[in-house]
C-alpha positions, 0 to 999 in steps of 0.5 A: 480580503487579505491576500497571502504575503510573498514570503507564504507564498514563495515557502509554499512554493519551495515545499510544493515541488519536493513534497509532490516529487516524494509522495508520487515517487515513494507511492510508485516505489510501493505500487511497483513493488507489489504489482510484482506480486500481485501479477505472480498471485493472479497468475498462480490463481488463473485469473484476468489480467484486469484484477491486478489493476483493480487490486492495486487501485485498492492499495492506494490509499494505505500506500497514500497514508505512507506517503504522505508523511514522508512527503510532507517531512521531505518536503519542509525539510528540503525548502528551508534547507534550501533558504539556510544554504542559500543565506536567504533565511539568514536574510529573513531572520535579520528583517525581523522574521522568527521562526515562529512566523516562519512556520505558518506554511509548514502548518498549513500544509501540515493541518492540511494533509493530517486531516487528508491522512485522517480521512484517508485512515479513517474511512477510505481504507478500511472500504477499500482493503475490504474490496481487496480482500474480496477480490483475493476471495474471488481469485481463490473461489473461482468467482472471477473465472479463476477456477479454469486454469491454462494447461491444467485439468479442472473439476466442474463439480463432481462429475465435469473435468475440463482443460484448455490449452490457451486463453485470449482476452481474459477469458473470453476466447478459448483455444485447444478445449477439452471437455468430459462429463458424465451423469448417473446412468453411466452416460459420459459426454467427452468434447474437443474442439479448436475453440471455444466461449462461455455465454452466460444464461438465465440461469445463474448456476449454469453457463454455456460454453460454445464450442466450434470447430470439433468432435463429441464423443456420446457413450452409453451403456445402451450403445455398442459402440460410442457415437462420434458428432463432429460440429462447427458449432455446439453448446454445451451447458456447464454447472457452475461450481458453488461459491460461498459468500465473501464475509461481510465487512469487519472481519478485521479490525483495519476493515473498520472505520475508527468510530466502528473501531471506538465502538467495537473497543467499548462494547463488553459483547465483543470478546476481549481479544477482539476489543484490544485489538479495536483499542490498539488500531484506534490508538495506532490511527489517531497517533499516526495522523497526531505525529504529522502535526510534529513534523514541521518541527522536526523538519527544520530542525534537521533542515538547518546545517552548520554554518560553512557546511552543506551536510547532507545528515539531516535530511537522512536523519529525517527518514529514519526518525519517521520511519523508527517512530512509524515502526515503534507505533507498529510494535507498540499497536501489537502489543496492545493487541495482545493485552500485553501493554494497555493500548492507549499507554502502549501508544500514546506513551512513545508519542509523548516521547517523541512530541518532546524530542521534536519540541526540544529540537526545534526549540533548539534551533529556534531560540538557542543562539547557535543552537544544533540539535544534532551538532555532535553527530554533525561533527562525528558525520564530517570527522568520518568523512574526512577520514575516507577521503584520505583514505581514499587519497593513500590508496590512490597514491599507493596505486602503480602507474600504468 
């Protein structure tokens, strides 16, 4: 059995650590800014604390499906960084390593996490945006308790109005309850009391809510006068509202796997419309997993500054060429989706475009002696920052002394 060699196996620990740091930090950087959200719909709507957790549970895997490329790039990038400014890859290359054998690891971990990313794009998210948008469904019909709203008059059916002044342990514990029904005869029931649960029944459109510790009001057009119940305890059953089902699966096309969506693109049932925009998000997901094969190259293109310089370019370079392809993939699924452009040219065409700059500038820095790919805007970088430190040097000087 062969075992890994040192140099493998001190890359993969230089990729490891930042590659882990950038994904975990990027997917909380995402969960954190759509919890905000999350809390304000789920409280707009009355439901349970707990459907937030839920929610974005189901988000995590198209926040993953972000993350992972860019962990990926960060990671490469920062690690042969770190080999060029410290001389060691300078050392590798004087021993006889090219940088073909250099990028072994780079690949692995690449291989690796496209077919993760695949798997993950491919038949992970599409279930689990589906659960999220049940659960949306849920909060807006009123399936999850949301239907009762704190501080609010609720209509149970036609004939059911209640209000509740507070609500404990999501929805188990009630205070400050308010109830008023009333049938067909005339006859209207109206309930206050201290506190209050619902109990579920045997019957599934009708829950009992127990009210303790209050006064009911019985009315009827045979009584001269109301009659006033005053209880510890008191049940009081409650037509539950009617919820239409959630849809099933597929009402949208990122709810679909990507053989349901080949299958979908191809099938002359479907209307047109629908098949675009199967082809376009079929095209998107497959280009999106393909440009993490061209990320190694990229990556240590960018990673590698110019000899005596520490410039930090590359590295931002690196995330806006991801996140401006990731952005053109978007506009270009959107155009094919509208039958504007062919999906499969609208896509793949800006693909090719940017498999090519990966290859040129890796090829550049490779084989090039001296060779870098963003030497021009190096020099410009390192010109303008020569500018504002003198600036920066005038003002200080034209400062009074105090």
């Amino acid at each position: 059995m062969n075992k890994i060699p040192a140099i493998d196996r001190y890359i993969a620990r230089l990729i490891f650590f930042p590659m882990i740091g950038t994904l975990i930090l990027s997917a909380m950087l995402l969960v954190l800014e759509k919890m905000l959200r999350l809390f304000d719909f789920v409280a707009t709507e009355g439901g349970p604390v707990s459907v937030v957790w839920r929610m974005l549970a189901n988000l995590i895997p198209e926040y993953l499906s972000l993350g992972i490329p860019i962990g990926l790039m960060l990671g490469i990038l920062l690690a042969f960084r770190r080999l060029a400014t410290s001389s060691e890859l300078d050392v590798l290359k004087g021993v006889g390593m090219s940088f073909g054998r250099l990028m072994r690891m780079p690949y692995a971990y690449a291989i690796a996490l496209a077919a993760l990313n695949l798997a993950i794009v491919g038949f992970i998210q599409p279930y689990a945006r589906y659960a999220y948008e049940g659960l949306q469904f849920e909060l807006r019909s009123g399936a999850l308790g949301a239907s009762i709203k704190v501080g609010e008059f609720t209509k149970l059916g036609d004939r059911m109005t209640m209000r509740i002044e507070e609500s404990h342990d999501e929805g188990r514990s009630l205070r400050g309850i308010f109830v008023r029904g009333e049938n067909k005869d005339g006859q209207a029931v109206s309930a206050t009391a201290a506190g209050g649960q619902f109990l579920a029944t045997d019957d599934p459109d009708t829950i009992i809510l127990r009210l303790t510790r209050g006064v009911l009001i019985h009315e009827s057009p045979k009584f001269p006068v109301p009659r006033v119940l005053t209880f510890d305890n008191h049940d009081l059953p409650i037509p539950l509202p009617q919820i239409e089902s959630f849809r099933l699966r597929g009402g949208a096309d990122r709810e679909l796997t990507i053989p349901e969506l080949f299958v979908v693109g191809k099938d002359e049932n479907e209307p047109l419309q629908t098949r675009l925009e199967s082809r376009a998000n079929f095209h998107f997901r497959i280009v999106e997993v393909a440009t993490m094969l061209l990320i190694p190259l990229i990556a240590i293109a960018l990673a590698i500054p110019p000899k005596r310089s520490t410039s930090s370019l590359g590295v931002f370079l690196s995330i806006v060429m991801l996140v401006t392809q990731h952005k053109i993939n978007q506009y270009a699924e959107d155009m094919g989706a509208r039958g504007a452009v062919d999906p499969l040219l609208a896509l793949w065409v800006p693909f090719l475009l940017f498999a090519a700059l990966a290859i040129w500038m890796y090829y550049t820095v490779a084989h090039v002696p001296g060779g870098q790919p963003i030497g021009a805007l190096e020099r410009v970088a390192a010109k303008a920052a020569q500018k504002i430190r003198a600036a920066l040097s005038f003002f200080q000087r034209k400062q009074p002394v105090s």
